[in-house]
C-alpha positions in Angstrom: -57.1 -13.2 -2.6 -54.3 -12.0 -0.3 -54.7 -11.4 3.3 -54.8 -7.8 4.4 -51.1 -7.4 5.9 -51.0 -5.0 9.5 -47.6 -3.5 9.0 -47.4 -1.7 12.4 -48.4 -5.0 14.0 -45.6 -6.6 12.1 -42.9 -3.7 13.4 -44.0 -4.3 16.8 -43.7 -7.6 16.8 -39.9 -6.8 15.4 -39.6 -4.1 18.1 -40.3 -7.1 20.7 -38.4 -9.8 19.6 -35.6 -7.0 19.2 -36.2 -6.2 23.2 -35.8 -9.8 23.8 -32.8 -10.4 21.8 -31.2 -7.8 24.0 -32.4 -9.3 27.2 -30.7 -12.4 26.0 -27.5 -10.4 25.5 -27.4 -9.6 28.9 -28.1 -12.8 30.4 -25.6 -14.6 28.4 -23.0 -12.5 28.3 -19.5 -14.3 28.9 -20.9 -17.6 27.3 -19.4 -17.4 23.8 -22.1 -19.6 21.6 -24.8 -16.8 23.2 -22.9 -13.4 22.4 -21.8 -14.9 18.7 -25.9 -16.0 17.6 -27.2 -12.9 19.6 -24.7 -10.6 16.9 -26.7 -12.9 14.0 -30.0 -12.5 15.0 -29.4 -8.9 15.5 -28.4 -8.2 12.2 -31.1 -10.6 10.6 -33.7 -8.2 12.8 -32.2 -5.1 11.6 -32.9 -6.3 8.1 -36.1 -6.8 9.1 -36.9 -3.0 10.8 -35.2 -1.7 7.8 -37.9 -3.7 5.5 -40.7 -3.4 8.0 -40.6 -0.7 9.9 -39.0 1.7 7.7 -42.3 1.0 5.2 -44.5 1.7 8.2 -43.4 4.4 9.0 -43.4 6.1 5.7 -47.1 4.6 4.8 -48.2 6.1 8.1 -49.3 1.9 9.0 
């Protein structure tokens, strides 16, 4: 039997680690390795909101 799955607890949990991502942008802005991995993880969170969220939304979750 499958777990029940909380979709809006999974978006906001996006929505922070998206917050965070751009708090680390900030703070490590001018150090190359940071600004290069924060443009990664962006994109690999976007995908995320676009699976995630987006569904959420739309199921009213």
């Amino acid at each position: 039997m499958a777990a029940q799955v909380n979709l809006r607890e999974i978006a906001n949990a996006i929505s922070n680690i998206m917050q965070e991502v751009d708090k680390l942008k900030e703070m490590g802005s001018g150090i190359k390795c940071v600004e290069m991995n924060v443009v990664r993880m962006s994109a690999m969170i976007k995908m995320l909101e676009l699976d995630i969220t987006d569904v959420a939304d739309v199921l009213g979750a």
